[in-house]
C-alpha positions as CSV (number, residue, x, y, z in Angstrom):
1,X,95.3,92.1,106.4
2,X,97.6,94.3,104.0
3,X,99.0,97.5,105.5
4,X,101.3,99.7,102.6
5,X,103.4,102.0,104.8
6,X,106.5,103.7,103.3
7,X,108.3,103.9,107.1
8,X,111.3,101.9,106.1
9,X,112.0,101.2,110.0
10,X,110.3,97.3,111.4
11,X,112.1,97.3,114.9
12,X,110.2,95.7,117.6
13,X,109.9,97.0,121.2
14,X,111.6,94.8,123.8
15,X,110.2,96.4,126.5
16,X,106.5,95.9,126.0
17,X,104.7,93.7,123.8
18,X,101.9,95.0,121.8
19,X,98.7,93.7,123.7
20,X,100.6,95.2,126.6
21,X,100.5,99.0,124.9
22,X,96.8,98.5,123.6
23,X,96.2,98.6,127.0
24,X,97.9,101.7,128.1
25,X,96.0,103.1,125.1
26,X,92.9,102.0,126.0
27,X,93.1,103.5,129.8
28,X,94.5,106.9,128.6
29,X,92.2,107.4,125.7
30,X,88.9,106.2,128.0
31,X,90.2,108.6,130.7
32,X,90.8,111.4,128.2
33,X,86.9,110.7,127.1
34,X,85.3,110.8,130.4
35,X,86.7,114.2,130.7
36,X,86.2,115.2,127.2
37,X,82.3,114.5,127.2
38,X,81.9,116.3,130.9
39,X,83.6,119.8,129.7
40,X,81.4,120.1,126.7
41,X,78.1,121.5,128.8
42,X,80.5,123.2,131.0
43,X,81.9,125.0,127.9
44,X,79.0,125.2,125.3
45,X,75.4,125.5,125.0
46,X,73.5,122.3,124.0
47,X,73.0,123.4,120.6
48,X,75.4,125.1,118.4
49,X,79.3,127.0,118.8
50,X,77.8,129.3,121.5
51,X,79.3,129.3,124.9
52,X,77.4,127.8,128.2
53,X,76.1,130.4,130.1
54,X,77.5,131.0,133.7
55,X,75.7,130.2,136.7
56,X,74.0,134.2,136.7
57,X,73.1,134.1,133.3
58,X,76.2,135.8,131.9
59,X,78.0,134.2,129.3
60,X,81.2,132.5,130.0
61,X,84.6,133.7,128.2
62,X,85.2,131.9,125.4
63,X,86.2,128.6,125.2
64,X,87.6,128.3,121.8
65,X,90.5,129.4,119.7
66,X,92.0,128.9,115.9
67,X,95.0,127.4,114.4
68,X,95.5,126.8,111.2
69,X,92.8,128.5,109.7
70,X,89.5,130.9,111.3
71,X,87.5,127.6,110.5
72,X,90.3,125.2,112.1
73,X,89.4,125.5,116.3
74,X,90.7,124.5,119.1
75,X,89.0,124.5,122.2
76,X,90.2,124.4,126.0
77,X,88.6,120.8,125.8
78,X,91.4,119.6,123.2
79,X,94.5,121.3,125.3
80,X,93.0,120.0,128.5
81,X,92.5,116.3,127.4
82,X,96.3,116.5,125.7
83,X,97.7,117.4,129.0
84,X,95.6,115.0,130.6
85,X,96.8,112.4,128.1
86,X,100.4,113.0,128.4
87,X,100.5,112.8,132.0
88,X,98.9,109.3,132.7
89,X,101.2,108.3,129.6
90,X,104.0,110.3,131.5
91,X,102.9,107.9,134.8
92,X,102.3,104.4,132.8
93,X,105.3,104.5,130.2
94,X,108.1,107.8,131.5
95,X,110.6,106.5,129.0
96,X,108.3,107.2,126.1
97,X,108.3,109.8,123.5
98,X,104.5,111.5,122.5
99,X,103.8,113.1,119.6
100,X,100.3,115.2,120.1
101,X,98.5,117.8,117.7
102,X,98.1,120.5,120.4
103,X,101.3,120.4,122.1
104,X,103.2,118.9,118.8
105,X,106.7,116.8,119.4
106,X,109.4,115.7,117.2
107,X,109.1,115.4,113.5
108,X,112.2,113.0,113.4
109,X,110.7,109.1,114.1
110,X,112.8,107.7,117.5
111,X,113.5,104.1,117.3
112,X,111.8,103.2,120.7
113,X,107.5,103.8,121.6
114,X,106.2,107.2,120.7
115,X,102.4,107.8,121.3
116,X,100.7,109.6,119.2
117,X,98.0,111.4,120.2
118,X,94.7,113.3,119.2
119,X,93.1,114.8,122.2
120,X,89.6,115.4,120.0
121,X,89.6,114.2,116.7
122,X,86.5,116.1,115.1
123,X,86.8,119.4,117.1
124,X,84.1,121.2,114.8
125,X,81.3,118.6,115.9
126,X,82.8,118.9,119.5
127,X,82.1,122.6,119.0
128,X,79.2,122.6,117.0
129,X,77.2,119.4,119.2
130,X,77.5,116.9,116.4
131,X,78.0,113.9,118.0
132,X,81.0,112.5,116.2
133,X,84.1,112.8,117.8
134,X,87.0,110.6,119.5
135,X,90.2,110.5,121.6
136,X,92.4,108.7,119.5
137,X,96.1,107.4,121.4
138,X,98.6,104.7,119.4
139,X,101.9,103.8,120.3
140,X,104.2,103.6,117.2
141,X,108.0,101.9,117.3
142,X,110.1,102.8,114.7
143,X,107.2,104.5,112.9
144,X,105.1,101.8,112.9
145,X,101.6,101.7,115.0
146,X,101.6,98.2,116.7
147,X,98.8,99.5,119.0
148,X,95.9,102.0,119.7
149,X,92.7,102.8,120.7
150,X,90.3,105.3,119.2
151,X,87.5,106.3,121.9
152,X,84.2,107.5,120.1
153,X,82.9,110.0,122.8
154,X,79.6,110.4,122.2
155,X,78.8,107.0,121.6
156,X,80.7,105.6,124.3
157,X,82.2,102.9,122.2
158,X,85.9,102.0,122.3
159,X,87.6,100.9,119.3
160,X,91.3,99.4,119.8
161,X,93.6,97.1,118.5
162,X,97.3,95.7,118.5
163,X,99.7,94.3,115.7
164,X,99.2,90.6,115.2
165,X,95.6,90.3,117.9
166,X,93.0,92.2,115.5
167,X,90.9,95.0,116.3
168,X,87.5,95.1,118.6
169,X,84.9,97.5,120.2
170,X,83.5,97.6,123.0
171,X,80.4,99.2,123.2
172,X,80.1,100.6,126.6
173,X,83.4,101.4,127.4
174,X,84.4,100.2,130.6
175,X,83.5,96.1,131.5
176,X,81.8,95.6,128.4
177,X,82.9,92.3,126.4
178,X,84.8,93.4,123.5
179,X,83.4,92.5,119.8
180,X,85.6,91.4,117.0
181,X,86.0,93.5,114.5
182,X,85.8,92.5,110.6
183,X,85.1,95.2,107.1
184,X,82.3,94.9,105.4
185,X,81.7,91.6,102.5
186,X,81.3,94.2,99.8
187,X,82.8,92.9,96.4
188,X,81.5,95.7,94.0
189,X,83.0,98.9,94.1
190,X,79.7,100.7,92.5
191,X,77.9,99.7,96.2
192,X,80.6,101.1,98.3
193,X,79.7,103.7,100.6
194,X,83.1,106.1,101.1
195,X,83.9,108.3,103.8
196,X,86.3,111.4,103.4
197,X,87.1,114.9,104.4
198,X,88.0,117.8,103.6
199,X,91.0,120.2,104.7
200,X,90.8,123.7,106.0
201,X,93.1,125.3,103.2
202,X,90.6,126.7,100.6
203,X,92.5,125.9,97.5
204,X,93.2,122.1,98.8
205,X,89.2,121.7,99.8
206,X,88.7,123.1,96.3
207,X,90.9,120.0,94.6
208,X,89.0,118.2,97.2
209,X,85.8,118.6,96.2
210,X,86.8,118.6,92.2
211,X,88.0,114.5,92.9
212,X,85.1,113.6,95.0
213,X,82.5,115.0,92.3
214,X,84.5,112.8,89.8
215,X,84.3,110.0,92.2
216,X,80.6,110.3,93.0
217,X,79.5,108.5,89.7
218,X,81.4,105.0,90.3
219,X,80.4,104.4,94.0
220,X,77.1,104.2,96.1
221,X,78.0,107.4,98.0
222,X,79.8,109.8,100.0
223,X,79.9,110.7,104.1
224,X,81.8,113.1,105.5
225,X,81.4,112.3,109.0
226,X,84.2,115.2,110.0
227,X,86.8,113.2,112.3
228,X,89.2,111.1,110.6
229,X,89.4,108.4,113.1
230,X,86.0,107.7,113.1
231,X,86.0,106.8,109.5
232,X,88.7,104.4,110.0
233,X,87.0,102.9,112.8
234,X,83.6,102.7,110.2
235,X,85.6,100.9,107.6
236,X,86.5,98.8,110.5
237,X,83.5,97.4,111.5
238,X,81.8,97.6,108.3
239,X,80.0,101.1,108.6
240,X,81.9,102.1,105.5
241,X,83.5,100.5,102.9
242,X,86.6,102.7,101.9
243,X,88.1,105.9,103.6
244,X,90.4,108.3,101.8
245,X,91.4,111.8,102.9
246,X,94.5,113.9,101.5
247,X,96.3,115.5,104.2
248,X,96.3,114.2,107.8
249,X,98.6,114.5,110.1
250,X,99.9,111.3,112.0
251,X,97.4,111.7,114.7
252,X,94.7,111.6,113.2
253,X,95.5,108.2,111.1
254,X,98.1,106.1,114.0
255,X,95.3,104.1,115.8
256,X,92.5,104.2,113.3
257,X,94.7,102.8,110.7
258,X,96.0,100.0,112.8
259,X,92.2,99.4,113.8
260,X,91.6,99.4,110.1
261,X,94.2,97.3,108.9
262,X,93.8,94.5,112.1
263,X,90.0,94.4,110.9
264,X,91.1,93.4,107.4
265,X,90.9,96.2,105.6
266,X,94.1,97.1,102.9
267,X,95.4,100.3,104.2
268,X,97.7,103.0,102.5
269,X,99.3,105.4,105.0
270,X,101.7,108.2,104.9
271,X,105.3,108.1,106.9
272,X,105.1,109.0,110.3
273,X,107.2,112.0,109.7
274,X,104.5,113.2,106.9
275,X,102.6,116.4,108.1
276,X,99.3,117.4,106.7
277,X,101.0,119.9,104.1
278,X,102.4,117.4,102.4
279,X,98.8,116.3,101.2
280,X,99.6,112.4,101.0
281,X,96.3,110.5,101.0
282,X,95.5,108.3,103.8
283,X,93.3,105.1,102.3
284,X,91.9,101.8,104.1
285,X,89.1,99.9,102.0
286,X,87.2,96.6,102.3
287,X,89.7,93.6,101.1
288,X,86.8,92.5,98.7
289,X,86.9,95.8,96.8
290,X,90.2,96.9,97.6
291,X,91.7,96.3,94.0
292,X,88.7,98.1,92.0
293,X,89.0,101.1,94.6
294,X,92.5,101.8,94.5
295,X,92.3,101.3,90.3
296,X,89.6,103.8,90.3
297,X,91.5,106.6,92.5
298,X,94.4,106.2,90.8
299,X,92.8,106.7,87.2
300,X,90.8,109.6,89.0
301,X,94.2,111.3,89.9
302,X,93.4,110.7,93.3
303,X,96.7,108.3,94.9
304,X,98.7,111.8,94.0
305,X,99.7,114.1,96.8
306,X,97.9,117.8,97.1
307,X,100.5,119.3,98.8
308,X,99.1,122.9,100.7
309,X,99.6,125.5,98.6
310,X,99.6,124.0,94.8
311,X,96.3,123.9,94.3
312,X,96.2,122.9,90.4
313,X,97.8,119.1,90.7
314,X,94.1,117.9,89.9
């Protein structure tokens, strides 16, 4: 396992080990899916953005709002599961700091445990009824994820893992026996199937789209699954070879990273105070091909920042 992170900070928490915090994480995030997956027919129809009708036959209000961006939602789902989140974490660890993408918390990195949280990672397939979306929870200290758990919703499988004990699944949530994780045994960089994304600020997408076309030649493929910490998770347990995306935030990268990195994968990540307009990719790739990838991005242009707003630095 080889994790680059440029947090300078390594302290270690004295007041619970890791193993002890993947299971905090675990709890919250599989509590945060139960309710999650039940809102979605309360709040949508089956198919599609549309709301659920009401019990007459009248559509509900709606359900969803924007942020960033008219294509970047946010649905009642993704504030409800982040309250949800922060008061179990509230009730399990009260000393703790939490850093969430709805409700937001301190750019500055504390010394001690801050969770960091994504109440729905993948909120357009929420929306839309694509089933690929998590609840992703980690506990960093100093900066540094030393445990997390990454919840895909639809599939009920639980993905989690902490510093030093590898990563696992456990399909089934709940009771299940948990399955040790491990990347794929790929050793050629043409065969690798890459996951990435895309950002919601056009001329960023556009620089996007512009490295992955000049990608597309040297590897076996490209999916865009549309949730972050799924893709980590794939590389994980061998779904996917590499994953890079410019531009996530902390939440979206804290547990699935860790997951990533635990399984074996070599893993570049921003600093915990980096923000998603600083455009610093986020990599984790298959140890066997992990050399020829990151050669191949680089000469691509592609290990350089797109910060939001300078849209001609590829």
């Amino acid at each position: 396992m080889v994790v680059v992170n440029s947090t300078q900070s390594h302290r270690s928490d004295t007041a619970a080990s890791p193993a002890e915090l993947e299971r905090v994480a675990i709890a919250v995030a599989e509590l945060a899916a139960d309710h999650v997956r039940s809102r979605r027919p309360e709040l949508f129809a089956a198919f599609g953005s549309g709301p659920a009708p009401t019990a007459d036959g009248r559509e509900s209000p709606a359900a969803v709002g924007t942020k960033s961006t008219p294509t970047d939602p946010v649905t009642l789902a993704d504030t409800e599961s982040e309250a949800l989140i922060r008061a179990h974490l509230h009730e399990l660890r009260p000393g703790d700091d939490v850093l969430g993408e709805e409700r937001g918390g301190s750019v500055e990195v504390p010394d001690g445990v801050r969770w960091v949280v994504d109440p729905i990672d993948g909120t357009v397939n929420y929306l839309y009824g694509i089933p690929a979306y998590a609840v992703s929870v980690a506990a960093q200290i100093g900066g540094e994820s030393v445990a997390g758990a990454v919840v895909d919703v639809a599939a009920g499988i639980t993905y989690s893992a902490a510093r030093g004990h590898g990563a696992h699944a456990r399909p089934g949530g709940q009771g299940a026996v948990p399955q040790r994780l491990g990347c794929a045994a790929v050793t050629d960089v043409g065969l690798a199937l890459v996951a990435s994304g895309f950002a919601y600020d056009q001329g960023r997408r556009r620089a996007q789209g512009e490295l992955v076309g000049r990608l597309l030649p040297h590897i076996r493929d490209i999916r865009r699954i549309g949730a972050a910490a799924l893709d980590l998770c794939m590389v994980a347990s061998g779904r996917v070879d590499a994953h890079f995306e410019h531009g996530l935030n902390p939440w979206d990268w804290a547990a699935g990273g860790l997951i990533a990195a635990e399984a074996g994968a070599v893993v570049r990540l921003p600093t915990a105070d980096s923000r998603s307009a600083d455009g610093v990719p986020t990599i984790a790739v298959a140890p066997g091909i992990a050399q020829q990838f990151l050669t191949l991005i680089e000469d691509l242009g592609g290990l350089d920042a797109i910060p939001e707003g300078q849209h001609d630095c590829l």
